[in-house]
mmCIF file of the N, C-alpha and C atoms, coordinates in Angstrom:
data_MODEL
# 
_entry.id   MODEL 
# 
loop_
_atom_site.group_PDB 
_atom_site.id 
_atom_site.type_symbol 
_atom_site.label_atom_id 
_atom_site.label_alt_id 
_atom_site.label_comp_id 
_atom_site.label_asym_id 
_atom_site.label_entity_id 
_atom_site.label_seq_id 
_atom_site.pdbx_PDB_ins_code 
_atom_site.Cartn_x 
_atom_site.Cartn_y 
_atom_site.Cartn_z 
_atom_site.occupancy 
_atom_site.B_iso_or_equiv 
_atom_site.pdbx_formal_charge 
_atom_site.auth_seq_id 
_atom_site.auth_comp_id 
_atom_site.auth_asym_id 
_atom_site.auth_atom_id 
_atom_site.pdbx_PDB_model_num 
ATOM 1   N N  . UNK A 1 1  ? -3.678  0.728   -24.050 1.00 0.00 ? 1  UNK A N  1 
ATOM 2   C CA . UNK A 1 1  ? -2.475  1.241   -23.447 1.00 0.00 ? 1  UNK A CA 1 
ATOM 3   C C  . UNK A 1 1  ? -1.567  1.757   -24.562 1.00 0.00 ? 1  UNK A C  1 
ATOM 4   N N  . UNK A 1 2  ? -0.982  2.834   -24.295 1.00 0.00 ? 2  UNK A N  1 
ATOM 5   C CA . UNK A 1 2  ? 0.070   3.157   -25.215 1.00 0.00 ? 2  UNK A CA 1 
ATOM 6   C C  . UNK A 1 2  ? 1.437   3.637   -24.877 1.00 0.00 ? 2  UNK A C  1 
ATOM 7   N N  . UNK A 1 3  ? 2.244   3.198   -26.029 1.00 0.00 ? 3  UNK A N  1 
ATOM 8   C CA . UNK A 1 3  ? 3.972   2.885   -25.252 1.00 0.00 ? 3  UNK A CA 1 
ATOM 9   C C  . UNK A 1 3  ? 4.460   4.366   -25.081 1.00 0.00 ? 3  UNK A C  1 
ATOM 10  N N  . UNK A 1 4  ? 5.546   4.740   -24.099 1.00 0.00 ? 4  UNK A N  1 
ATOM 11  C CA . UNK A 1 4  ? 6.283   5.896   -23.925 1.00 0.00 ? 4  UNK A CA 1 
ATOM 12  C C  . UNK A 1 4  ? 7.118   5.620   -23.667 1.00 0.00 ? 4  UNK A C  1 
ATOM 13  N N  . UNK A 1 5  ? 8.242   6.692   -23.828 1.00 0.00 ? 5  UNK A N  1 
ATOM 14  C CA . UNK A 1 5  ? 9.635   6.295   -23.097 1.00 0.00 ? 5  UNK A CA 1 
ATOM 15  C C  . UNK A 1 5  ? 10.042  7.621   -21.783 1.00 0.00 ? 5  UNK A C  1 
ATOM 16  N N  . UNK A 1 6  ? 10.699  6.774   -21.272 1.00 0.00 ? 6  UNK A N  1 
ATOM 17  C CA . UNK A 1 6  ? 11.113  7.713   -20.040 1.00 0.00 ? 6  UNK A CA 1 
ATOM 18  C C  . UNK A 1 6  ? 12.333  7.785   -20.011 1.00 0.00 ? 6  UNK A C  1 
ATOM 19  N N  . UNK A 1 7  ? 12.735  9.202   -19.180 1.00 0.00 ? 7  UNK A N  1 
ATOM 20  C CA . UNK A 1 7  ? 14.427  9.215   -19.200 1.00 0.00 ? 7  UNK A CA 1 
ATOM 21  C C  . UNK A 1 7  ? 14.507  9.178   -17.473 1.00 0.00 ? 7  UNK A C  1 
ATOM 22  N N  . UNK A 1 8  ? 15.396  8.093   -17.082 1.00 0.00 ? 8  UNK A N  1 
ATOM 23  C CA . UNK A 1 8  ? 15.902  7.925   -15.981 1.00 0.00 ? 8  UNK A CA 1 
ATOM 24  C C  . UNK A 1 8  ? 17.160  7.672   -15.326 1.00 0.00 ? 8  UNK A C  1 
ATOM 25  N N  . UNK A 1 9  ? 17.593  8.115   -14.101 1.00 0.00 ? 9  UNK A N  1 
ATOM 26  C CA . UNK A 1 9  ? 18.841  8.144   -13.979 1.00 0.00 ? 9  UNK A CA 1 
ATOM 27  C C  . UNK A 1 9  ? 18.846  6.240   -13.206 1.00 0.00 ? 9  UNK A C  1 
ATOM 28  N N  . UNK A 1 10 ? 20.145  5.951   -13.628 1.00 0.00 ? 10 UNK A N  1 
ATOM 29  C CA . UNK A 1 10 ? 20.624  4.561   -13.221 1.00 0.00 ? 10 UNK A CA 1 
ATOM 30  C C  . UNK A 1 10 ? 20.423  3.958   -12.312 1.00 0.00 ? 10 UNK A C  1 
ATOM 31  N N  . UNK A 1 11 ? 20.178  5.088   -11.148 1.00 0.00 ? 11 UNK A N  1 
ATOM 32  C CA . UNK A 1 11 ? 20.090  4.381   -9.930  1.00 0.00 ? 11 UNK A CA 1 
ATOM 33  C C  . UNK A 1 11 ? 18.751  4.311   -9.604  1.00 0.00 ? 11 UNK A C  1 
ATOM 34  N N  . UNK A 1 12 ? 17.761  4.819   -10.418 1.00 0.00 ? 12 UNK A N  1 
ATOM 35  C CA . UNK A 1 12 ? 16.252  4.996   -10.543 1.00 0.00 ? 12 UNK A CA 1 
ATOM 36  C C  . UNK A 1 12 ? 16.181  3.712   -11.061 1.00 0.00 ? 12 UNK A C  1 
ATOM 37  N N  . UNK A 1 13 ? 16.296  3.577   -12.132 1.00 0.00 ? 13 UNK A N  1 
ATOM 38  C CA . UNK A 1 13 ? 16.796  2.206   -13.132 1.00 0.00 ? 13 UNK A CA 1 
ATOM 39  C C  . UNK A 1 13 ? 16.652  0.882   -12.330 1.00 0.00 ? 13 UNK A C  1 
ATOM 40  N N  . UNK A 1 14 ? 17.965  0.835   -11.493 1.00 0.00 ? 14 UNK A N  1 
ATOM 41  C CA . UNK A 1 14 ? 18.572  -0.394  -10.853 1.00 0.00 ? 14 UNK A CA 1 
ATOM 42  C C  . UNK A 1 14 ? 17.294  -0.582  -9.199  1.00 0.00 ? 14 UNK A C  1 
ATOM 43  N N  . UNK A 1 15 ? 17.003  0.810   -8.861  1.00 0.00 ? 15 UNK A N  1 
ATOM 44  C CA . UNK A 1 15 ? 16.044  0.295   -7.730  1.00 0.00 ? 15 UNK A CA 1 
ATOM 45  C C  . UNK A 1 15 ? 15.030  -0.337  -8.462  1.00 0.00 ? 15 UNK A C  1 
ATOM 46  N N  . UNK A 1 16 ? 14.001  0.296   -9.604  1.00 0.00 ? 16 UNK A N  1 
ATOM 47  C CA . UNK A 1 16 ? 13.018  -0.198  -9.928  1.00 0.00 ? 16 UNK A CA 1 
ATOM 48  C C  . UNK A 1 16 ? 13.166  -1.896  -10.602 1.00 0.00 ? 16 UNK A C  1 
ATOM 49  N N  . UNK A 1 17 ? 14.541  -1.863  -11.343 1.00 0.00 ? 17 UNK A N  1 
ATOM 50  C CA . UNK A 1 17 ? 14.515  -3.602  -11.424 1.00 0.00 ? 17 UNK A CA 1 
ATOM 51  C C  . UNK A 1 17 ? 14.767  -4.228  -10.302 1.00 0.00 ? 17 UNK A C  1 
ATOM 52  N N  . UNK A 1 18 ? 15.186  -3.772  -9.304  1.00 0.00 ? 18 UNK A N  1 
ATOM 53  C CA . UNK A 1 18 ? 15.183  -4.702  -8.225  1.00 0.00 ? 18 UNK A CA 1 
ATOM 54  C C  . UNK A 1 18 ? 13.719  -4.812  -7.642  1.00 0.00 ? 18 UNK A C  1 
ATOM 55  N N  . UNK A 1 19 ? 13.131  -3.968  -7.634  1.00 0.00 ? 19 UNK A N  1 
ATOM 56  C CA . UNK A 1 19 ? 11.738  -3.920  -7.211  1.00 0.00 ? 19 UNK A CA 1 
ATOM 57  C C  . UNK A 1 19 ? 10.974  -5.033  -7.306  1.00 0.00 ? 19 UNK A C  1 
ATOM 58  N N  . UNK A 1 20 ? 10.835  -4.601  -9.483  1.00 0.00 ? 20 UNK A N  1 
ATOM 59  C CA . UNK A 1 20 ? 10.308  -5.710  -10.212 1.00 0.00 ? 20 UNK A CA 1 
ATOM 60  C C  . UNK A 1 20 ? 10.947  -7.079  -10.038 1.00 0.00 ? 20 UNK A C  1 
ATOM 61  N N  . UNK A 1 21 ? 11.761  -7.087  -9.557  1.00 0.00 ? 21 UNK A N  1 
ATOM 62  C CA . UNK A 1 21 ? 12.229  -8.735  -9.301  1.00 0.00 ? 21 UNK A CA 1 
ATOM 63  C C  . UNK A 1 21 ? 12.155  -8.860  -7.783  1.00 0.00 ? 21 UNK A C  1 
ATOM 64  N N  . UNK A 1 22 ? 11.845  -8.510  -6.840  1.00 0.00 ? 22 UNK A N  1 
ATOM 65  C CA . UNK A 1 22 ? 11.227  -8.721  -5.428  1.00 0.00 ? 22 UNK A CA 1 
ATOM 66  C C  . UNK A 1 22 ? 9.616   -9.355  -5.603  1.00 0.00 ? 22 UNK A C  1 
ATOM 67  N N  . UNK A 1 23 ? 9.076   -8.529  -6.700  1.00 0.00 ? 23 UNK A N  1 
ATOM 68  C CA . UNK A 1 23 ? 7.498   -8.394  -6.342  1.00 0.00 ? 23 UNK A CA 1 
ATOM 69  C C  . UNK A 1 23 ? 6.767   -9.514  -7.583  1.00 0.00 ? 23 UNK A C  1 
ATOM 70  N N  . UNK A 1 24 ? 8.346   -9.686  -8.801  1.00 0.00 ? 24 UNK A N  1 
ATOM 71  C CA . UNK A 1 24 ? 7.610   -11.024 -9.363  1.00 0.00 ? 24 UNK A CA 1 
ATOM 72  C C  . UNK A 1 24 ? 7.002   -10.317 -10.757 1.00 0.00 ? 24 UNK A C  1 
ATOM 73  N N  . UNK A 1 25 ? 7.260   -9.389  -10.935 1.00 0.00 ? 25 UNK A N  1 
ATOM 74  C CA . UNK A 1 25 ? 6.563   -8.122  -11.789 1.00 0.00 ? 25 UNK A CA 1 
ATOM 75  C C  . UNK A 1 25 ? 7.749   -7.623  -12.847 1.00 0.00 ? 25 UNK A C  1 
ATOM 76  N N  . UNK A 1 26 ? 7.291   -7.083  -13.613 1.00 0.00 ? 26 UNK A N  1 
ATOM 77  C CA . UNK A 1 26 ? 7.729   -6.308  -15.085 1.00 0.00 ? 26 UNK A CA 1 
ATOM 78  C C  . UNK A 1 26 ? 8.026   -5.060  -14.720 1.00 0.00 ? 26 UNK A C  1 
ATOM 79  N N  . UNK A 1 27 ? 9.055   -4.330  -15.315 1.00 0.00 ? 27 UNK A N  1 
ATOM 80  C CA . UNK A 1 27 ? 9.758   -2.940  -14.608 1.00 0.00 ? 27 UNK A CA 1 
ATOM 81  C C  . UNK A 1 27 ? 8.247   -2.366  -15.443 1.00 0.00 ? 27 UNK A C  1 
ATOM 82  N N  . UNK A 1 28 ? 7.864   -2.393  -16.330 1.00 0.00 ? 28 UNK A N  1 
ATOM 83  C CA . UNK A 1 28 ? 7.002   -1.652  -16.641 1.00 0.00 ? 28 UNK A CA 1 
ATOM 84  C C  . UNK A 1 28 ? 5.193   -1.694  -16.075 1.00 0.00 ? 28 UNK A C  1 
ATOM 85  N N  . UNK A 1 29 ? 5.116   -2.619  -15.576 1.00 0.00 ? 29 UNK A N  1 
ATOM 86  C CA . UNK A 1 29 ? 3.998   -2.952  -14.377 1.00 0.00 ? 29 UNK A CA 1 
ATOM 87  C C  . UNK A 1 29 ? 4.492   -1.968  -12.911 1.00 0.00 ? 29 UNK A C  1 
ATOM 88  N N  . UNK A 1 30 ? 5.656   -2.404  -12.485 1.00 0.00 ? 30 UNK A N  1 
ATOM 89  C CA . UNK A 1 30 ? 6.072   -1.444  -11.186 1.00 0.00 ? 30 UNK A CA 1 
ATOM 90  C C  . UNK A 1 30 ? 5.799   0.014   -11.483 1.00 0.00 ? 30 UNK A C  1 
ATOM 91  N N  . UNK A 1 31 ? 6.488   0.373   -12.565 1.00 0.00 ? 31 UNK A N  1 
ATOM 92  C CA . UNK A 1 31 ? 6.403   2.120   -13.220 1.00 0.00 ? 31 UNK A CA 1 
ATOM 93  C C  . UNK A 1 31 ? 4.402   2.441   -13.344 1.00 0.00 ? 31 UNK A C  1 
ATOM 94  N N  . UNK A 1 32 ? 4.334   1.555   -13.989 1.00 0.00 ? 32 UNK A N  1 
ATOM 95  C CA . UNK A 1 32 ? 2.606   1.825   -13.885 1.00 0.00 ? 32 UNK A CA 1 
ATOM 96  C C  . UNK A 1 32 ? 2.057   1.898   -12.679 1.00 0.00 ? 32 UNK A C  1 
ATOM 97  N N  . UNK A 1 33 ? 2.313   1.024   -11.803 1.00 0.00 ? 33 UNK A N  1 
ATOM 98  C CA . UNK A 1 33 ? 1.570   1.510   -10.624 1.00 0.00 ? 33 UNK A CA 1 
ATOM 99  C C  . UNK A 1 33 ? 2.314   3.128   -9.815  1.00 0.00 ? 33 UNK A C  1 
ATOM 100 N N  . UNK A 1 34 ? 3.504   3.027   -10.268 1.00 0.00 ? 34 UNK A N  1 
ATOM 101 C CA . UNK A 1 34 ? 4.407   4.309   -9.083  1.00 0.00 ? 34 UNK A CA 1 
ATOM 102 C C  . UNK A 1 34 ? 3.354   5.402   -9.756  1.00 0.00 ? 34 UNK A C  1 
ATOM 103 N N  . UNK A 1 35 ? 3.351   5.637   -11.087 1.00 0.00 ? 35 UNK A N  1 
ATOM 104 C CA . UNK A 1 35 ? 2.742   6.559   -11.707 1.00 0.00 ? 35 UNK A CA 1 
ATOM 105 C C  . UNK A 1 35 ? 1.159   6.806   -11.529 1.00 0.00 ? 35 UNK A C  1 
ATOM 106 N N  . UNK A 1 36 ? 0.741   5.554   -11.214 1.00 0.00 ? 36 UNK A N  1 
ATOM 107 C CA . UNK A 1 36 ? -1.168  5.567   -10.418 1.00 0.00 ? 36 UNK A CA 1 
ATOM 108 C C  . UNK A 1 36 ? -0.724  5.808   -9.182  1.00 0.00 ? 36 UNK A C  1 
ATOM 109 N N  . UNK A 1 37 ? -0.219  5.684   -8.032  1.00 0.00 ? 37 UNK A N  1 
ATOM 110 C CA . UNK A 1 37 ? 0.075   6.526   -7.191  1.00 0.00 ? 37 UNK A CA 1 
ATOM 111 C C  . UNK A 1 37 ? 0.556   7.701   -7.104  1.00 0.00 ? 37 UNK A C  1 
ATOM 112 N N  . UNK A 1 38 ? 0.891   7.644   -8.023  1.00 0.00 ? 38 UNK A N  1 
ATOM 113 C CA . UNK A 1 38 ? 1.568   9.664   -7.739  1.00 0.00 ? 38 UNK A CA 1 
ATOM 114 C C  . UNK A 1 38 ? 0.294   10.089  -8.671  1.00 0.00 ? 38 UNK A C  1 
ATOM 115 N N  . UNK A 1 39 ? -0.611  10.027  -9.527  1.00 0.00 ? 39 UNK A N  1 
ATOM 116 C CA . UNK A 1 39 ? -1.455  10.247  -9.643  1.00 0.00 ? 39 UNK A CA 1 
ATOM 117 C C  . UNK A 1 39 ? -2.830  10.310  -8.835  1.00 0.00 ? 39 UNK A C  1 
ATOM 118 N N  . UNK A 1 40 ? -2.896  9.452   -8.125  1.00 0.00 ? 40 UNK A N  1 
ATOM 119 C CA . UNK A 1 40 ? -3.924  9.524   -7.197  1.00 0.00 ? 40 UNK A CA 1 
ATOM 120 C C  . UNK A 1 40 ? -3.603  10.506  -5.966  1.00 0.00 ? 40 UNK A C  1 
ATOM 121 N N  . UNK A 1 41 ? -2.346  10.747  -5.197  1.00 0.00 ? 41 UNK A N  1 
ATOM 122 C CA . UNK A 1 41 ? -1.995  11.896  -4.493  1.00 0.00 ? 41 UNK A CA 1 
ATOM 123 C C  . UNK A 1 41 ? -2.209  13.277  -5.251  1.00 0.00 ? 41 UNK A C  1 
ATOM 124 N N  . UNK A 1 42 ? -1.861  13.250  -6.400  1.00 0.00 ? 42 UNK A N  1 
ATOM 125 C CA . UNK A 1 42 ? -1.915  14.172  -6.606  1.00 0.00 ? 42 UNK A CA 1 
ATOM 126 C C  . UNK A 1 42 ? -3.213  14.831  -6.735  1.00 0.00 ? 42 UNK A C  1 
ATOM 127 N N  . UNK A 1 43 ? -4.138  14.176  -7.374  1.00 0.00 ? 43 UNK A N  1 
ATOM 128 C CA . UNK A 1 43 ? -5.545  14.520  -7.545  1.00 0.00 ? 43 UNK A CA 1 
ATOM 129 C C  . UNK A 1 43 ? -6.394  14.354  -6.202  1.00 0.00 ? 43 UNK A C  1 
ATOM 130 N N  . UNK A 1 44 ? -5.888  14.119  -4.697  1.00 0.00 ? 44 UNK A N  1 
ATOM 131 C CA . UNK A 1 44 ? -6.525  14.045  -3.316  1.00 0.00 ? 44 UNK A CA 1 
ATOM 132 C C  . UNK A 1 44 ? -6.612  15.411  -3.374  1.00 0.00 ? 44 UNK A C  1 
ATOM 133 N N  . UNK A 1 45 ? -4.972  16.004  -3.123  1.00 0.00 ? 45 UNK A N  1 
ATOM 134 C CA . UNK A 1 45 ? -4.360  17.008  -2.937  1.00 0.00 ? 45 UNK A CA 1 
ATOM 135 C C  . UNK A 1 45 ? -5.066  18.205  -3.623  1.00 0.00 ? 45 UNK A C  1 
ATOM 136 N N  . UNK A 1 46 ? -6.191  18.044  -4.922  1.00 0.00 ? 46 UNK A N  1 
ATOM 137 C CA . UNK A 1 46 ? -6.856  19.571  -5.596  1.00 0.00 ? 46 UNK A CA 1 
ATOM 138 C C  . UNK A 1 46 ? -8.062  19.412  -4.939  1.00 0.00 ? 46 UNK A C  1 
ATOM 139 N N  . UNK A 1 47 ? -8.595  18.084  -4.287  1.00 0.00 ? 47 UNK A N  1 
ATOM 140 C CA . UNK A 1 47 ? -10.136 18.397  -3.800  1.00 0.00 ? 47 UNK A CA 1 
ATOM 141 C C  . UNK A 1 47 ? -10.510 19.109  -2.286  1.00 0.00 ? 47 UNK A C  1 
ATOM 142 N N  . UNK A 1 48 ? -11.314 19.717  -2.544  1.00 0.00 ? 48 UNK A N  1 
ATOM 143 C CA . UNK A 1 48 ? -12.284 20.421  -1.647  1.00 0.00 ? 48 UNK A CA 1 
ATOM 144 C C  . UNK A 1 48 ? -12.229 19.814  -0.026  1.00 0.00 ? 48 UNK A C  1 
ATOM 145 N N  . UNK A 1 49 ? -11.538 20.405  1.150   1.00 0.00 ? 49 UNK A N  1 
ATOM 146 C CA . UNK A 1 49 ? -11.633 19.981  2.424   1.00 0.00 ? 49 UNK A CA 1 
ATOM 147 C C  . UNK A 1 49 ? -13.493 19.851  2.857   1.00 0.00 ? 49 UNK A C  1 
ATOM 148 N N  . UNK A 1 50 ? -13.453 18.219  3.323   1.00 0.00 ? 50 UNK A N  1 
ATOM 149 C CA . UNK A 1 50 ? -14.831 17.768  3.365   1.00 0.00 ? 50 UNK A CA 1 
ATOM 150 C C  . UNK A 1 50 ? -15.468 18.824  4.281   1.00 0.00 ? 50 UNK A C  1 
ATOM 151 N N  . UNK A 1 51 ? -15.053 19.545  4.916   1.00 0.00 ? 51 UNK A N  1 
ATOM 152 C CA . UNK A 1 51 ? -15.427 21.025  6.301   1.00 0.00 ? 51 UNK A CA 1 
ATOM 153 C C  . UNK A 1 51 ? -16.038 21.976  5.311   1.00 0.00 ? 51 UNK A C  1 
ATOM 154 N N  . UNK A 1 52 ? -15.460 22.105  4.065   1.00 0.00 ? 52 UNK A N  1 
ATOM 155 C CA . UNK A 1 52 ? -16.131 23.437  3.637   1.00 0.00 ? 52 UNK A CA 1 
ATOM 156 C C  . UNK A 1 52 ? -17.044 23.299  2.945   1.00 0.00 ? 52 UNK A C  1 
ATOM 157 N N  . UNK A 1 53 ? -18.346 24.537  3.916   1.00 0.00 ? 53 UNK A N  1 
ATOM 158 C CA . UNK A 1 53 ? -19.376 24.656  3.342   1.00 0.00 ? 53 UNK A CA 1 
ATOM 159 C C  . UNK A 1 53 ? -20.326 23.980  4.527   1.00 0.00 ? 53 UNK A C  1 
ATOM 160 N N  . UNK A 1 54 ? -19.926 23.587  5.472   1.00 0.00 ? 54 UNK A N  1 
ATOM 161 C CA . UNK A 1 54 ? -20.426 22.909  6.654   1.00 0.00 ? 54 UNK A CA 1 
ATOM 162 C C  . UNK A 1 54 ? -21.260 23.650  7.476   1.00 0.00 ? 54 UNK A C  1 
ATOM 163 N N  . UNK A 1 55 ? -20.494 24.970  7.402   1.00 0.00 ? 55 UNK A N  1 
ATOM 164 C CA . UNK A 1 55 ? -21.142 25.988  8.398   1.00 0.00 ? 55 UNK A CA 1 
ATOM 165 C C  . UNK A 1 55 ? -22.263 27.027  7.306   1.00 0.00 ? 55 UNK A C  1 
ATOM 166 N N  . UNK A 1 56 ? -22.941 27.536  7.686   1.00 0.00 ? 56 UNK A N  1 
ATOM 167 C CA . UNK A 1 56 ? -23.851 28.501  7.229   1.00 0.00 ? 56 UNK A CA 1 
ATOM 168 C C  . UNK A 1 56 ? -24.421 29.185  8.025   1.00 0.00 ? 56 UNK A C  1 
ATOM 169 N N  . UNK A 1 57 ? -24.234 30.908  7.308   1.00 0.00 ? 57 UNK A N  1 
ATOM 170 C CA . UNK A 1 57 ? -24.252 32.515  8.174   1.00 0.00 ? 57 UNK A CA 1 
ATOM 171 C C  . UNK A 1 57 ? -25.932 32.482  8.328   1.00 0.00 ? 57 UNK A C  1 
ATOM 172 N N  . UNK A 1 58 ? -26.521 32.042  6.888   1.00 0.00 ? 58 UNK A N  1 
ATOM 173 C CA . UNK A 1 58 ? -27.915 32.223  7.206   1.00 0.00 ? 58 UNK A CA 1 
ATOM 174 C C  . UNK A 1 58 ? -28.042 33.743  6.230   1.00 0.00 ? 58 UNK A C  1 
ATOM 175 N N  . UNK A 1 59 ? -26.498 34.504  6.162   1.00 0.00 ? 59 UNK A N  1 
ATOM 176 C CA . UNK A 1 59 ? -26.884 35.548  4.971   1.00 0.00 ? 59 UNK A CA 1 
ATOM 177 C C  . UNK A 1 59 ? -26.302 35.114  3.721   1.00 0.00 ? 59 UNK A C  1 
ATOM 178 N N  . UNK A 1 60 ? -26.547 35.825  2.777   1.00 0.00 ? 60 UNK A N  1 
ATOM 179 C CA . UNK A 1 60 ? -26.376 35.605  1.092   1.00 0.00 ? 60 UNK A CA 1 
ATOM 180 C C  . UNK A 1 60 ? -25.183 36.707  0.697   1.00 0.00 ? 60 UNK A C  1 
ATOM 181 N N  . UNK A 1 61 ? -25.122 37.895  1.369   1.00 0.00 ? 61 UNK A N  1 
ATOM 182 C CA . UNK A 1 61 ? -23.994 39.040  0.863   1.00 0.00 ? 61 UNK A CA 1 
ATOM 183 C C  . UNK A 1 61 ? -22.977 39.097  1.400   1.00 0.00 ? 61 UNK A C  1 
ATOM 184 N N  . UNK A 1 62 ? -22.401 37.621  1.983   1.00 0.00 ? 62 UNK A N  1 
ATOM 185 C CA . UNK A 1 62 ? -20.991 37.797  2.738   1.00 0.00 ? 62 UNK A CA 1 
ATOM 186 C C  . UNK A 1 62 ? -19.973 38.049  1.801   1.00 0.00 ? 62 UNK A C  1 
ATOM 187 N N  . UNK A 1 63 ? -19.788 37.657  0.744   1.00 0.00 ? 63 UNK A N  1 
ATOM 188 C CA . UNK A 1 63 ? -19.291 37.808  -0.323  1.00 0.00 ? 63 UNK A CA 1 
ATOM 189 C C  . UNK A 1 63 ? -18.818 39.634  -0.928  1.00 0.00 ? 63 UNK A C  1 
ATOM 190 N N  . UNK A 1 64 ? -19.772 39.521  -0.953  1.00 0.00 ? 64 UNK A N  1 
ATOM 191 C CA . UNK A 1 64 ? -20.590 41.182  -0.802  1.00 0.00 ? 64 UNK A CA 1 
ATOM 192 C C  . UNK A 1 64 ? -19.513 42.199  0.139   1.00 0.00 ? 64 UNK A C  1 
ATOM 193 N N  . UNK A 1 65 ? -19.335 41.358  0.721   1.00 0.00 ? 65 UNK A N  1 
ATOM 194 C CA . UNK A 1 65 ? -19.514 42.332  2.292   1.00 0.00 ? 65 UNK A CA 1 
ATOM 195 C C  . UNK A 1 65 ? -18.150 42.097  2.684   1.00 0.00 ? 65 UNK A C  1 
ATOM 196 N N  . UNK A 1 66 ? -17.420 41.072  2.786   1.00 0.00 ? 66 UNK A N  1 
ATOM 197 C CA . UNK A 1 66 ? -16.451 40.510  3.104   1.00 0.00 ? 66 UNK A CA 1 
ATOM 198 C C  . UNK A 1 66 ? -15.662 41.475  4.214   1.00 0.00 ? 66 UNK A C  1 
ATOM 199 N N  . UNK A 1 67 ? -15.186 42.298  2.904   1.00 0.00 ? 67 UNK A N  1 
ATOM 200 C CA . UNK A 1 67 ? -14.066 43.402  3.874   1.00 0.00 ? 67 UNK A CA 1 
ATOM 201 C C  . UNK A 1 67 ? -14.581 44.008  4.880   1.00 0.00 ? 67 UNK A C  1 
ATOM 202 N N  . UNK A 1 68 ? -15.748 44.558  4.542   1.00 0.00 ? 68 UNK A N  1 
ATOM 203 C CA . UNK A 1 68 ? -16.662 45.366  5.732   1.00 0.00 ? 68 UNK A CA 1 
ATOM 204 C C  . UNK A 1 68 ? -16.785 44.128  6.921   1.00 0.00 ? 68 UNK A C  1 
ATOM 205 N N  . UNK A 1 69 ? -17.055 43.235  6.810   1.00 0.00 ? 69 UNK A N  1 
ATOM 206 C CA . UNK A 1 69 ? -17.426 42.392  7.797   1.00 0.00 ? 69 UNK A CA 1 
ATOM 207 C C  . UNK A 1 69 ? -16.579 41.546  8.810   1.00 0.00 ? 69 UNK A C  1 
ATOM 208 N N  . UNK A 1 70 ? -15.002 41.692  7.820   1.00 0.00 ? 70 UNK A N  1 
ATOM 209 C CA . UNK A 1 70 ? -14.070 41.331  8.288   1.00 0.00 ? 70 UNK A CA 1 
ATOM 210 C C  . UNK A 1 70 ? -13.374 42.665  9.414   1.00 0.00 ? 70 UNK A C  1 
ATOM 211 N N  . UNK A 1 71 ? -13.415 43.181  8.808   1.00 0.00 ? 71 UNK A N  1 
ATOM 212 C CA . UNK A 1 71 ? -12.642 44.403  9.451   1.00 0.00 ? 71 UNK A CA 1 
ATOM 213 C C  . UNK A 1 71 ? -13.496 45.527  10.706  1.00 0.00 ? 71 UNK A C  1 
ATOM 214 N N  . UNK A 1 72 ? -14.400 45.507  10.281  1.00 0.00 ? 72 UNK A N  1 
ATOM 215 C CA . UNK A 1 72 ? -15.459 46.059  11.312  1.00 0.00 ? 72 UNK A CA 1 
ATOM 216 C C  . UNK A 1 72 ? -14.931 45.603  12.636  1.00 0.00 ? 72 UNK A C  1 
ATOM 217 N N  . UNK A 1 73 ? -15.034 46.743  13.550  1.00 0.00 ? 73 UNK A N  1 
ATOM 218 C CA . UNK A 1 73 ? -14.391 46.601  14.919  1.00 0.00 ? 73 UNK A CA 1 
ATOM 219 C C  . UNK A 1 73 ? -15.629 45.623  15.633  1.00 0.00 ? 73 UNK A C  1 
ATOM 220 N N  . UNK A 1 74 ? -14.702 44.712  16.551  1.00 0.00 ? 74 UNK A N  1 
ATOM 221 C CA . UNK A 1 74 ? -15.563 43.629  17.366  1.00 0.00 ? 74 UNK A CA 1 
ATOM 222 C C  . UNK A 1 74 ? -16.130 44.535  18.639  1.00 0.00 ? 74 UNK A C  1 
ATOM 223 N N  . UNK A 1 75 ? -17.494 43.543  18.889  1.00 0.00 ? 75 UNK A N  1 
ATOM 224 C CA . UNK A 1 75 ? -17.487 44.323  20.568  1.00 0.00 ? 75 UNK A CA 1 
ATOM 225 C C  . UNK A 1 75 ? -17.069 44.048  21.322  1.00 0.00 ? 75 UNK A C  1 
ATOM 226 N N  . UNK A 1 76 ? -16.481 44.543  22.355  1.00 0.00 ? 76 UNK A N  1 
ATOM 227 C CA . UNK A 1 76 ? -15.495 44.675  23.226  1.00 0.00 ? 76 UNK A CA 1 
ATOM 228 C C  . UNK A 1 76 ? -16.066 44.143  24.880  1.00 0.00 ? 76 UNK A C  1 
ATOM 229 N N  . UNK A 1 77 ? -15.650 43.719  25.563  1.00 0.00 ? 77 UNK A N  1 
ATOM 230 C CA . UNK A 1 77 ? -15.943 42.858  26.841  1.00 0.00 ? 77 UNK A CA 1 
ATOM 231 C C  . UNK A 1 77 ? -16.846 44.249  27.515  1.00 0.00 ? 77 UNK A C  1 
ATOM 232 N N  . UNK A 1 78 ? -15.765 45.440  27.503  1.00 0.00 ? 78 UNK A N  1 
ATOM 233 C CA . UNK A 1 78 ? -15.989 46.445  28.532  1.00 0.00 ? 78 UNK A CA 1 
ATOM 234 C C  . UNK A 1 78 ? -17.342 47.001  27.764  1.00 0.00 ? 78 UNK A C  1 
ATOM 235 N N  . UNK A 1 79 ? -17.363 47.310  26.055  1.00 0.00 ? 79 UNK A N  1 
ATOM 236 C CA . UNK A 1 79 ? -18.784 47.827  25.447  1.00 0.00 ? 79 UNK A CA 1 
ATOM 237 C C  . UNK A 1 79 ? -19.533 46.892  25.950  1.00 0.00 ? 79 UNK A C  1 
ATOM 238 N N  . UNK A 1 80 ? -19.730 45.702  26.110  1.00 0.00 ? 80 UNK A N  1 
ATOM 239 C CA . UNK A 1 80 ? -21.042 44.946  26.472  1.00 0.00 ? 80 UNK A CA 1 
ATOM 240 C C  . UNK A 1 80 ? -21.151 45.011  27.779  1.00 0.00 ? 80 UNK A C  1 
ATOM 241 N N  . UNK A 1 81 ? -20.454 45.283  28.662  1.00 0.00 ? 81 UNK A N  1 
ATOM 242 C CA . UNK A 1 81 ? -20.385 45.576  30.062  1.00 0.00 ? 81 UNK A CA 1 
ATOM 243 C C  . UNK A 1 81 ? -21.696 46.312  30.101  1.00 0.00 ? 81 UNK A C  1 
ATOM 244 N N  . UNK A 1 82 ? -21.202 47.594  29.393  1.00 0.00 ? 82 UNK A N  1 
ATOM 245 C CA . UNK A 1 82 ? -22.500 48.457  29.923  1.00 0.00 ? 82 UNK A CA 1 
ATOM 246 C C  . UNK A 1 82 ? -23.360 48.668  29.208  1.00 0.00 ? 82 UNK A C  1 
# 
């Protein structure tokens, strides 16, 4: 472990020693964990939604193709009509 200092305002200060004296703990044990939690949100927050990549076209040049494939006019109720 290695030491740092932090700059905090007073009332940051006075909640976290009250904290540490609710929970029986060291202001610098409380700060360690706030900081593994805001670390662990934060690093949820860059990974990959478990959905993507779920589905597959079955083609390889969507990529390719994207705009064309996006934009290409749909068929229409009345075109498949007839």
């Amino acid at each position: 472990m290695k030491r740092t200092t932090i700059f905090a305002d007073e009332e940051t200060l006075l909640s976290l020693r009250e904290i540490a004296r609710r929970e029986g703990l060291s202001m610098a044990e409380v700060i360690r964990q706030a900081l593994d939690k805001f670390i662990a949100e934060h690093q949820r927050a860059k990974r990959v939604p478990s959905i993507v990549g779920i589905g597959r076209s079955g083609r390889r040049d969507i990529a390719e193709r994207c705009e064309e494939l996006l934009w290409r006019e749909a068929p229409t109720r009345e075109k498949d009509a007839n």
